[in-house]
ZAFIRO-921192 format. One line per 8 residues: number of its first residue (from 1); their letters; for each residue y, z, x of C-alpha. Coordinates in pm, whole numbers, padded with zeros to 5 digits. Each point is the difference from the previous one (the first is absolute). Example, Ala and Ser with C-alpha at 12.3 -4.5 7.8 and 13.67 -1.06 7.14 Angstrom:
BEGIN
1) AS) -00450:00780:01230  00344:-00066:00137
% end
This chain:
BEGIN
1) XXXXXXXX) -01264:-01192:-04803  00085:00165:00356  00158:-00193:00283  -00249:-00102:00330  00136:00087:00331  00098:-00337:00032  00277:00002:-00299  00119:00315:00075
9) XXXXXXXX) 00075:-00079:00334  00117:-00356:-00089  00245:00184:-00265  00074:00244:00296  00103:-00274:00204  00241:-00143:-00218  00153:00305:-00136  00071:00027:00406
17) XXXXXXXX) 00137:-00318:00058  00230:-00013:-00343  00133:00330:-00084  -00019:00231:00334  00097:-00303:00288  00103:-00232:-00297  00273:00241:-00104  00016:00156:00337
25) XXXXXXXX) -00086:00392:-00172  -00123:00041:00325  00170:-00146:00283  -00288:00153:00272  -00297:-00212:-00211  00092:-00332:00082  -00101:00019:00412  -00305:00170:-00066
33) XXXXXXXX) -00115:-00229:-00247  00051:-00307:00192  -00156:00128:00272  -00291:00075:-00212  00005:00387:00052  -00058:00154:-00348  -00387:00035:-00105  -00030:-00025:-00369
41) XXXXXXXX) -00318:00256:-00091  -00130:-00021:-00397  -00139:00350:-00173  -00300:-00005:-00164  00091:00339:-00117  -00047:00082:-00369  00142:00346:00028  00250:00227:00231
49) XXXXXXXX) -00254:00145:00235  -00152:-00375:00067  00379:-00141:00091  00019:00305:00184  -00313:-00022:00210  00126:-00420:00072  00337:00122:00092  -00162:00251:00267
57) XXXXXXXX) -00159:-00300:00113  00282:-00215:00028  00267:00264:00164  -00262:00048:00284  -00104:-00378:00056  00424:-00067:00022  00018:00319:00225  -00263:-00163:00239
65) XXXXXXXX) 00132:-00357:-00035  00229:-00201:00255  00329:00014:-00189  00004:-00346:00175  -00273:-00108:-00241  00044:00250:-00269  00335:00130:-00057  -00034:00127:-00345
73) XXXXXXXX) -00234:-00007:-00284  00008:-00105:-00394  -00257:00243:-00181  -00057:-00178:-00340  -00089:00223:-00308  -00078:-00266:-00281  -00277:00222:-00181  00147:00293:-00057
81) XXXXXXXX) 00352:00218:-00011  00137:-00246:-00253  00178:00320:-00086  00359:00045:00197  -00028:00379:-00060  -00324:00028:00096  00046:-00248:00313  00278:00224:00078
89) XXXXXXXX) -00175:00323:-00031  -00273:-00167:00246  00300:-00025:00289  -00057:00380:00099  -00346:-00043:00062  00081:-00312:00187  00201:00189:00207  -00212:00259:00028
97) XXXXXXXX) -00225:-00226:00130  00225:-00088:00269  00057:00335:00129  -00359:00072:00013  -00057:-00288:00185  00238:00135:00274  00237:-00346:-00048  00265:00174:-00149
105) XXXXXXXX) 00316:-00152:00195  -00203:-00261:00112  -00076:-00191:-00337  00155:-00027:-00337  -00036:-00067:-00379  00195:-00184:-00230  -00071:-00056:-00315  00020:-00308:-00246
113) XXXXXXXX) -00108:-00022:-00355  00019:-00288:-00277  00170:00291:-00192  00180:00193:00221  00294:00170:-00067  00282:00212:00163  00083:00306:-00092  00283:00010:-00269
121) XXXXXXXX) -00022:-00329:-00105  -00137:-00179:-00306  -00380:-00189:00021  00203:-00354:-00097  00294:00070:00306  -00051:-00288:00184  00100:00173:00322  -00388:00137:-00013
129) XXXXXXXX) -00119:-00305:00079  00122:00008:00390  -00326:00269:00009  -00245:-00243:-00280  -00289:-00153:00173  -00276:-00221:-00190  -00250:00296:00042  00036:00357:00072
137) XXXXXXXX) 00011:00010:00413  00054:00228:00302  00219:-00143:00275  -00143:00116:00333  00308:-00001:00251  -00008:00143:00344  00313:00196:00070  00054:-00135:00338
145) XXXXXXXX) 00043:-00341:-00181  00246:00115:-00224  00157:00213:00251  00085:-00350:00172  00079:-00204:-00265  00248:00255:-00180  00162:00009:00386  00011:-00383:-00010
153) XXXXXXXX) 00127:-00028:-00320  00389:00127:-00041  00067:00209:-00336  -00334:00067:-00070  00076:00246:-00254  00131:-00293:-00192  -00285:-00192:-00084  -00070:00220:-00312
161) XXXXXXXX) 00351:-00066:-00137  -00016:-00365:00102  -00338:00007:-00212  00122:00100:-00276  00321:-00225:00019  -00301:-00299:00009  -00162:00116:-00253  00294:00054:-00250
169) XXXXXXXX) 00113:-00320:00090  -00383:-00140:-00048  -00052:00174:-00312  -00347:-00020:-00128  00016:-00355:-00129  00049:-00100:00319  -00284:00265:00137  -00220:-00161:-00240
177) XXXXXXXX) 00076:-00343:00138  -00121:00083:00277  -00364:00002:-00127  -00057:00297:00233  -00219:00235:-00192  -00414:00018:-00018  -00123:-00308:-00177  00032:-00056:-00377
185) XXXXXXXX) -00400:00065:00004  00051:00358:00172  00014:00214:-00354  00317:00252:-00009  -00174:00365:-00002  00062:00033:-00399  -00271:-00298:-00049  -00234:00140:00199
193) X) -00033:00321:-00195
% end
């Protein structure tokens, strides 16, 4: 059974609210959420080149946007790149994508995955969850907004240790308290095979 717009934005939303401003893992979401500046967009893509083609679409509709309106964007993925590796793979062509689109500088892409891991640590570390979202998405930021909010914000280059501080502290008991994953009717990718 596959999640409608509706619950994967809903799931979205909460995952927003609980983990990222809940747990503040990102101290710059909190403004622009309240003032209603993130646009949640759902893929109905099936396979890379589709997400691809709806994140082309997406980067230039934030691009032309009034930050005032628009500030950043939440590209969903909830039909396909169940796969970390294979979401991870997809980044270059994401970014790619960017340059060819001349917003290079202007735009960028961050990545969260249901799965995601960093580099050199185990699938299980809870510290991956500061990066787990409910479905595979591509944060749309403009650089000029994080320009100011890192300026704003003293020791910026602290939130990541802070994170994982939170998160160790959290532990994934806790993380799974939070109920902040896709619903429990959104299959994990190894029952959809």
């Amino acid at each position: 059974m596959t999640p409608s717009h509706d619950t994967v934005c809903k799931n979205t939303r909460n995952w927003l609210e609980h983990a990222v401003i809940g747990l503040n893992l990102c101290p710059f979401a909190k403004s622009v959420y309240v003032k209603g500046q993130v646009h949640y967009a759902v893929s109905d893509a099936r396979y890379a080149d589709e997400l691809l083609a709806d994140l082309v679409t997406e980067l230039k509709a934030l691009a032309a946007s009034n930050a005032a309106t628009r500030d950043t964007t939440l590209l969903m993925a909830p039909y396909c790149m169940d796969d970390f590796l294979d979401f991870n793979d997809f980044l270059g062509q994401a970014d790619r994508a960017l340059v060819r689109l001349g917003l290079d500088g202007v735009l960028q892409i961050a990545s969260l995955h249901p799965y995601y891991q960093f580099a050199g640590t185990e699938a299980d570390d809870v510290t991956n969850f500061t990066n787990r979202s409910p479905y595979p998405t591509l944060h749309l930021l403009r650089e000029e907004s994080i320009d100011r909010a890192v300026a704003a914000f003293p020791n910026a280059e602290s939130i990541y240790e802070v994170n994982m501080a939170t998160m160790d502290r959290l532990g994934v008991a806790g993380w799974t308290e939070l109920e902040v994953g896709a619903s429990a009717s959104t299959p994990k990718p190894e029952d959809r095979r």
